[in-house]
C-alpha positions in Angstrom: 36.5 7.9 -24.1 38.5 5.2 -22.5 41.4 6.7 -22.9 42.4 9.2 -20.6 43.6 6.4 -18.7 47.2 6.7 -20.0 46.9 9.9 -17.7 48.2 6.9 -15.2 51.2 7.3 -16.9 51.2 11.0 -16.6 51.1 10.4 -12.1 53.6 8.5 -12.3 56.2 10.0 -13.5 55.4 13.4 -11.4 54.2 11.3 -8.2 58.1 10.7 -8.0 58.7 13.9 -6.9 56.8 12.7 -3.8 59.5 9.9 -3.3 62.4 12.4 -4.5 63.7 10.0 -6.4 63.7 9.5 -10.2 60.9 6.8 -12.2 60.8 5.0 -15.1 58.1 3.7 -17.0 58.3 -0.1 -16.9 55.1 -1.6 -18.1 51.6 0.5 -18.1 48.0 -0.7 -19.4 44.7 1.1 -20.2 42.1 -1.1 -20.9 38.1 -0.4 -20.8 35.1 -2.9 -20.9 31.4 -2.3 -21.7 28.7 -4.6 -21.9 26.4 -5.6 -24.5 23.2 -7.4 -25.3 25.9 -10.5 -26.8 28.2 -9.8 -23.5 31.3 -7.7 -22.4 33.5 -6.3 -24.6 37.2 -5.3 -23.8 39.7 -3.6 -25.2 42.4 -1.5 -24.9 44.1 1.8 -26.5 47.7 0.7 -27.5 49.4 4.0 -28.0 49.6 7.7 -26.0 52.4 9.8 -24.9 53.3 12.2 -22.1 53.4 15.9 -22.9 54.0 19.0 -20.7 54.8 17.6 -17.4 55.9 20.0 -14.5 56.6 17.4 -11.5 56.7 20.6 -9.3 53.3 21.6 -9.6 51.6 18.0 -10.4 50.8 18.6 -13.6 50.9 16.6 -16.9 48.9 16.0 -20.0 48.7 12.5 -22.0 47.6 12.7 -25.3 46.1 9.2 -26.5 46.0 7.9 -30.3 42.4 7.0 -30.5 43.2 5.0 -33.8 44.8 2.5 -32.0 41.9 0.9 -30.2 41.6 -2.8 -30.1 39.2 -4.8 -29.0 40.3 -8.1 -30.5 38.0 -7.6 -33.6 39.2 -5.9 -36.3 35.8 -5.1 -37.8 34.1 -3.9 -34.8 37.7 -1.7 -34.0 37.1 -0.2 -37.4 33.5 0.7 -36.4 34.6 2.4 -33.5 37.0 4.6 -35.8 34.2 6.1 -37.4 32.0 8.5 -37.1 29.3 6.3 -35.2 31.7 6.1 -31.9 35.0 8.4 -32.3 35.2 9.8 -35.6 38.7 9.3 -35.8 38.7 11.0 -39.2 38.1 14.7 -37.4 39.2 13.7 -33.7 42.6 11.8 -33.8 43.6 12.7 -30.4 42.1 12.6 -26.9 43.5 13.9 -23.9 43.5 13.3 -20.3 45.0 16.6 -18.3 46.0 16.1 -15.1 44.5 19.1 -12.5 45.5 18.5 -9.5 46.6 15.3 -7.1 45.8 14.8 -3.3 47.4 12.2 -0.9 44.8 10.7 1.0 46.4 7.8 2.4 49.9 6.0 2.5 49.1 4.1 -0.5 46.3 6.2 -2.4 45.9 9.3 -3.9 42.6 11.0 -6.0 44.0 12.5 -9.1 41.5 15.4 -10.8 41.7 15.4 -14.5 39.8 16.6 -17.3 39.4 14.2 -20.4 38.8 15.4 -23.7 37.2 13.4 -26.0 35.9 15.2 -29.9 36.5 18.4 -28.3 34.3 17.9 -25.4 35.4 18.4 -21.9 34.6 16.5 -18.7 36.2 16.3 -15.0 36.9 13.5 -13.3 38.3 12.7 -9.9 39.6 8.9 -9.9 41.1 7.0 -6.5 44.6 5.7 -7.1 46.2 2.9 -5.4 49.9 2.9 -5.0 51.7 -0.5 -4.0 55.5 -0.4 -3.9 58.3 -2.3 -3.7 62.3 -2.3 -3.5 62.6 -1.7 -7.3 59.5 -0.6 -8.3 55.9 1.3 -7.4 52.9 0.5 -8.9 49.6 2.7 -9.7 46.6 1.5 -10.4 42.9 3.1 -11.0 39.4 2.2 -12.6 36.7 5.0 -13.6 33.7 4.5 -14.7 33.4 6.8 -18.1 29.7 7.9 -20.1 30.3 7.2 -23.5 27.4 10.0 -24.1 28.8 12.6 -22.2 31.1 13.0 -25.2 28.7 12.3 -28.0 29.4 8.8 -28.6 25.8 7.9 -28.6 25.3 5.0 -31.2 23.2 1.9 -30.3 22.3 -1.0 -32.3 18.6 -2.4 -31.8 20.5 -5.9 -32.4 23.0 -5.5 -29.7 22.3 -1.8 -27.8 25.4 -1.0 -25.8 25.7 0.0 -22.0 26.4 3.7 -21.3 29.0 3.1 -19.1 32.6 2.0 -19.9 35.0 0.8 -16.9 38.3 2.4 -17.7 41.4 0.3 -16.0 45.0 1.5 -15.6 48.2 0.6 -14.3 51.3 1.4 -14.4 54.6 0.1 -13.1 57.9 2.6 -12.9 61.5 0.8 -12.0 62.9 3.4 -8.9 66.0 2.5 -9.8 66.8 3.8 -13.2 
């Protein structure tokens, strides 16, 4: 659910275009947080790649490994591999595809993506901030994600769970590689 956030990575590299120069991938980050009756939980999904990106036409698709959550717990990490949250078993993969992005400012763009998550599909439009500097530009975003829209609808009576999950990303590329 979290996930599509490593579509960050995805603007990135094709936001180059923009400068006409070419990127690479320094450091990125995806992490999410959701609150619970015992507090905020965060975590972060340690492994995606970048498939299918056309520069020209602003278009990429990041695929994330949804086994490689980690929240810092290993039991409740497990828990969220199974069938009560991701079902990892039947739904290895979720993807973020990239639609469409828009300049609306110097330093911001809204990139339109659908996120797929146990084959269920949902669009999102998500601000990006760009800050840049002589070796390097960074992109940065948070979205605000319904774990329900894609079925992920377990709750505890012990600790019930927020519907809502912030999804943060950045993503630093070197301009001078």
């Amino acid at each position: 659910m979290m996930k599509y956030i490593y579509f960050l990575i995805t603007l990135t590299s094709f936001y180059g275009s923009i400068y006409s120069q070419a990127l690479t991938a320094i450091k990125s980050e995806i992490s999410f947080e959701i609150d619970t009756r015992f507090g905020l939980v965060k975590g972060e999904f340690k492994s995606s790649n970048i498939q299918n990106i056309d520069i020209q036409n602003k278009k990429a698709k990041v695929e994330v490994d949804v086994s490689s959550i980690d929240t810092g717990n290993g039991m409740r990490d497990k828990h969220l591999r199974d069938d009560d949250f991701f079902d990892v078993k039947n739904h290895p993969k979720a993807t973020f595809e990239v639609l469409s992005i828009k300049e609306t400012a110097p330093n911001s763009l809204i990139l339109s993506g659908k996120l797929t998550i146990k084959k269920i599909e949902r669009t999102y439009e998500i601000p990006i901030l760009i800050s840049e500097s002589n070796d390097s530009i960074q992109y940065t975003g948070v979205v605000n994600v319904n774990r329900k829209d894609f079925q992920i609808n377990y709750n505890s009576m012990i600790n019930p769970i927020n519907d809502i999950a912030k999804v943060k990303f950045s993503a630093v590329l070197d301009k001078k590689r």
